[in-house]
N, C-alpha and C positions, 0 to 999 in steps of 0.2 A: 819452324825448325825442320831440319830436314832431316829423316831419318827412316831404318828398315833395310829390308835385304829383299832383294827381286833376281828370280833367273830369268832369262830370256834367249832364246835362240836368234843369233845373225842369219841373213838371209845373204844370196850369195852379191846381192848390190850392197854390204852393209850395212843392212837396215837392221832395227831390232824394235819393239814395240815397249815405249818409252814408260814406267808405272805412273801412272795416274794419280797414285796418293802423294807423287813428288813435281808434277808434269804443273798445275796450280801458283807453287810457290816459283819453282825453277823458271816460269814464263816461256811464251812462244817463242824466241829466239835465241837461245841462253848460250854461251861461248864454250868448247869444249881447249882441253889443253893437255899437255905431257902431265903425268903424275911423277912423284920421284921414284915412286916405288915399282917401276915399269907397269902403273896402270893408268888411268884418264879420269879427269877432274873436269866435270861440268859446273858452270856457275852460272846464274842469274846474272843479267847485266848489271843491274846493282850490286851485285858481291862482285863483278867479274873488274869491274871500274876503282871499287874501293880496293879489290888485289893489288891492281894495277899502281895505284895511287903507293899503296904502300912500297914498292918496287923503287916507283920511283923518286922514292923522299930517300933513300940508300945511299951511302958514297956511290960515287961513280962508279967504280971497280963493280964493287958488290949489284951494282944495278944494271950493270951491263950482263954480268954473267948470267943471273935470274932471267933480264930481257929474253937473252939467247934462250933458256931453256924452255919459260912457259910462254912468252908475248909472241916470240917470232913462231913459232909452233902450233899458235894459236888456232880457233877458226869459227864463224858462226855458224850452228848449225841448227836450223829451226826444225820445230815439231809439225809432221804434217796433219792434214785433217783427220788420217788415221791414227793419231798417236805415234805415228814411226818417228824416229831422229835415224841418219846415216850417221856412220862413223866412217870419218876417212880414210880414206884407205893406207896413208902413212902413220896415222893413230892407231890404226889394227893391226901396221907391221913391229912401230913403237911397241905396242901392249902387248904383241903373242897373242890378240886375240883369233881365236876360231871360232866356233861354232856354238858355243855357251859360254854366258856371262852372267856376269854377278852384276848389279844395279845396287850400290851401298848409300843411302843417305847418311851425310856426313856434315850433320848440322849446318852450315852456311853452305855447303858444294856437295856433288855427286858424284860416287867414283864408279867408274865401271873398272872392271877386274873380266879378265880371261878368265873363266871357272875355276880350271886347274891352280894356277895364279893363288888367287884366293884363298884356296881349301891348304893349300901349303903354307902361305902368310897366317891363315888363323891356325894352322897346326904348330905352327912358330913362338903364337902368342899363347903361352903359358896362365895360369889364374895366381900363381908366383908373381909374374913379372906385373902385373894388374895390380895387385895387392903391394907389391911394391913401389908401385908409382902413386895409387894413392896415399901412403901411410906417408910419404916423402911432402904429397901436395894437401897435407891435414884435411882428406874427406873423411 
């Protein structure tokens, strides 16, 4: 399972040095893509396939749209021997990312988050709103 929170600093070729307690699972190649929430979702080629797979069992309609958002958008982007992964340069204009970022294990995927990003999406999430989704899904 994929989980944890890592900061990391972009360098100015997009690079960022990828956490090691997630680098394991996530594998040498792992595909990155649009997130909904204007951040980026990294998966393992085995989560990144059975995504995919899902996608495509959709109506047509519904699976055309998803295509467009995360498959065409797609990219692979391997870990180099340093640990680094690049971020694309249209995934960094995508995300708002700059100069620090948030590295979120997200059980099956990995999200990277613009710092700022971030710190405002978890100011957003409430111990209410948590508390209320679990008493709804009987934790």
């Amino acid at each position: 399972m994929l989980q944890g929170e890592f900061r990391h600093t972009v360098d100015a070729k997009g690079r960022f040095f990828f956490p090691a307690p997630l680098k394991d699972e996530i594998g040498e190649s792992p595909v990155i893509c649009r997130g909904i929430d204007r951040n980026l979702m990294v998966y393992s080629r085995p989560e990144w396939e059975a995504f995919a797979a899902k996608i495509r069992a959709l109506p047509f309609n519904e699976s055309k749209k998803l295509t467009h958002f995360f498959i065409s958008k797609s990219s692979e982007v391997p870990i180099d021997a340093q640990g680094r992964m690049v971020i694309p340069q249209m995934m960094r204009e995508y995300a708002g990312i700059g100069k620090n970022v948030v590295i979120v294990g997200a059980v099956d995927s990995v999200e990277i988050w613009d710092e700022d990003t971030w710190k405002n999406k978890m100011d957003e999430l409430s111990g209410e709103d948590v508390i209320a989704i679990m008493e709804k899904n009987s934790f």
